[in-house]
N, C-alpha and C positions, 0 to 999 in steps of 0.2 A: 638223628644223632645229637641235635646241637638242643632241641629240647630236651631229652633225656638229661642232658650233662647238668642243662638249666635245670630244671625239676631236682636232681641231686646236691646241686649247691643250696637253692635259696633257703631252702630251711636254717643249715646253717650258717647262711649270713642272716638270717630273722635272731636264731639263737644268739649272737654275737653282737649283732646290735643290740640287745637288750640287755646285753650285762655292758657295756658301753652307755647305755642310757640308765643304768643304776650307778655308775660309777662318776659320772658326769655332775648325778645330782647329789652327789657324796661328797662333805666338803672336810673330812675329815683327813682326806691326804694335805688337800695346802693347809689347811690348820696347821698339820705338825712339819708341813713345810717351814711354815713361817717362824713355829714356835720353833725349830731348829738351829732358825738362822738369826735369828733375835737371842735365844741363849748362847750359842755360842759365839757373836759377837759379843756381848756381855761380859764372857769369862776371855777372853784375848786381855791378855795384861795385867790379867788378875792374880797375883801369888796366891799358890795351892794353901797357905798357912792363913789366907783370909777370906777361906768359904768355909763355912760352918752348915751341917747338914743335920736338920731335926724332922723330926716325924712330920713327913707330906709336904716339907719346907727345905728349898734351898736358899743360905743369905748369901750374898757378894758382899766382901768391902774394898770397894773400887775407889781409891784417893779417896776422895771427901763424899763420897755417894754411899750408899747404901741400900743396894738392889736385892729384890727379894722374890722369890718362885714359890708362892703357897697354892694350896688344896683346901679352896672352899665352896662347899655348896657345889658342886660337881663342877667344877670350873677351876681352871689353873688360873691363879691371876699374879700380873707382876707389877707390883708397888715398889716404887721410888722416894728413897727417902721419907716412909711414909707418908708421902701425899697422894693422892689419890691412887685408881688401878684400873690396870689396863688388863680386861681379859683376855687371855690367849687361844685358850681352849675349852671346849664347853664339852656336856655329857662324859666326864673325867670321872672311871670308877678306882683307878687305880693309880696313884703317882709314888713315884719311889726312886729315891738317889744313895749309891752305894758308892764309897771313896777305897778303890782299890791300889795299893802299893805307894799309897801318900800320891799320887798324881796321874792316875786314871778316875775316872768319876764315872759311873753308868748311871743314867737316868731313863726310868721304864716308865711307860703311861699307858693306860689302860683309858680303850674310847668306846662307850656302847651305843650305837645310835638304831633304835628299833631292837632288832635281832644280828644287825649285826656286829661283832665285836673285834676289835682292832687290839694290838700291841705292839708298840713303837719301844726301840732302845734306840737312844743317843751315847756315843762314848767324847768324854771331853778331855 
């Protein structure tokens, strides 16, 4: 009896571990963990009247700063004041920021890594 039950489980604990061991080497969830929590610390403080939203680009103007969300080269990257940049996210096929009701912003990102393809929305 207690091998039968054995022999009915391990498969699928073999199946289960292995999308755990795909998902483990997937770093595409804390990426947009991070990038989450980095934009929207960013936008905390920041009047809705000084973000400006252009094609694959979000600008802040934060006091005397100048923070910026672009799409290049499949990689989100965020420059400061233009001096240099910090990537956030890699394999970016899709970035897009929608400003709804003057003070909702949805921002969508599109991640392909291999075959498999992700889409993340942020609302801010």
């Amino acid at each position: 009896m207690v091998i039968s039950i054995t022999l009915l489980i391990v498969p699928d604990l073999i199946r289960l571990s292995k999308t755990f061991l795909i998902e483990s080497r997937e770093l595409t969830t804390v990426d947009f963990e991070f990038f989450s929590r980095d934009i929207l610390e960013d936008f905390k403080g920041v009047d809705r009247n000084n973000i400006e939203n252009r094609e694959q680009r979000i600008i802040l103007h934060k006091g005397e700063e100048m923070i910026e969300y672009k799409l290049i080269n499949n990689k989100i990257i965020k420059v400061v004041n233009d001096r240099g940049n910090i990537t956030m996210i890699n394999n970016v096929t899709a970035f897009t920021a929608n400003i709804y009701y003057k003070s909702i912003i949805k921002i969508t990102i599109t991640v392909k890594v291999g075959t498999n393809v992700q889409t993340k929305t942020i609302y801010v």
